[in-house]
C-alpha atoms as one frame of an Amber mdcrd trajectory, in Angstrom:
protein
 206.281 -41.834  51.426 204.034 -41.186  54.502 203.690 -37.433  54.602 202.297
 -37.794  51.064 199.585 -40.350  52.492 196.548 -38.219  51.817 197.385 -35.364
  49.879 196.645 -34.464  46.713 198.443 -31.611  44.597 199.433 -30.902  40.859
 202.284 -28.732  40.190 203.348 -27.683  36.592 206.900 -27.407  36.328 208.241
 -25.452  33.078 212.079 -26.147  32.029 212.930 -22.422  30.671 216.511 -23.925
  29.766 215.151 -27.132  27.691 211.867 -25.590  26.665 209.715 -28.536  28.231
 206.816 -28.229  30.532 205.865 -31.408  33.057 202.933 -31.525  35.058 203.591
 -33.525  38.534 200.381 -35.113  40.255 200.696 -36.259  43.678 197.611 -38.847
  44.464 197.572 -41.425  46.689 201.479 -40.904  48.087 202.225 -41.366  44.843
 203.910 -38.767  42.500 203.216 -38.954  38.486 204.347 -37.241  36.133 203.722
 -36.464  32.250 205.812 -34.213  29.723 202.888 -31.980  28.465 201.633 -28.604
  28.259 200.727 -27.032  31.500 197.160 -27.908  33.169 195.447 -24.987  33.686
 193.336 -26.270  37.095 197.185 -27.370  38.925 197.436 -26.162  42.573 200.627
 -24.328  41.316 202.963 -23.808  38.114 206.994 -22.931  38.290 209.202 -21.619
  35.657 213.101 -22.548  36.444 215.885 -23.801  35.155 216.604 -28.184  35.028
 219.861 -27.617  37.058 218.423 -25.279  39.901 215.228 -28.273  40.142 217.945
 -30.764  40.074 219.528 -28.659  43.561 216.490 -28.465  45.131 215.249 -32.145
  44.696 218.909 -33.320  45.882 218.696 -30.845  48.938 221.365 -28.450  47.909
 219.071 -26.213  47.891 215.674 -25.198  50.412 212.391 -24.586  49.259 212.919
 -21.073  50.668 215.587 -20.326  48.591 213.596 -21.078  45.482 210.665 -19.546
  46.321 212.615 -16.470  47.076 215.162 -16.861  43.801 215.180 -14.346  41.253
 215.866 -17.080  39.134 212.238 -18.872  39.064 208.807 -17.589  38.649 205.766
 -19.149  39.478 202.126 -18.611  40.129 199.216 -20.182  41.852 199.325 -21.226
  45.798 202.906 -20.496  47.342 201.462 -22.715  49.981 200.820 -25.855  47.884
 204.360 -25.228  46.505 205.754 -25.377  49.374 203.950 -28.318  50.504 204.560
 -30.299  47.483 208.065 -29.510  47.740 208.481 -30.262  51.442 207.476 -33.820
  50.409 210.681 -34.732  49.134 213.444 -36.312  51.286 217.428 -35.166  51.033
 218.889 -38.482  49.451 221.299 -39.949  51.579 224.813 -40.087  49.861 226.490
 -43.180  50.969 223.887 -46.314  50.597 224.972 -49.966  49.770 224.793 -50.898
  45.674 224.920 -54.692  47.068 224.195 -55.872  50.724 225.677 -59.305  51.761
């Protein structure tokens, strides 16, 4: 959307629960993403569980509370983490499947 217009991050994000590693590329408001091994030049790389991603992408959890979880590790910029996970928007839970 428009507070990605401009920025450009990659995040590694590491499933410890499914053993799977993604890296996420944000370029040009637009987020990609690849199952591979971690890149080793990415603004930032978390370890978590798929469940406790799931929570925070949905908004039922903040980015504070994962950054401050015992339940995740990560390395690189906190700042570019936080940035990158500021981006996304809390779905809205009642939308219309079909509009007349």
């Amino acid at each position: 959307g428009p507070k990605a217009d401009g920025k450009e991050i990659t995040i590694n994000v590491i499933f410890t629960d499914l053993n799977q590693s993604y890296v996420l590329n944000l370029e040009n408001a637009v987020l990609h993403h690849r199952q591979t091994v971690p890149d080793p030049k990415a603004n930032a790389t978390v370890k978590l569980t798929h469940d406790l991603y799931l929570n925070l992408v949905v908004g039922e959890i903040g980015i504070m509370d994962l950054i401050t979880s015992d339940d995740i590790e990560y390395s690189g910029s906190k700042l570019d983490l936080i940035r990158f996970f500021a981006l996304f928007d809390k779905p809205k839970p009642k939308f219309n499947i079909v509009t007349p």
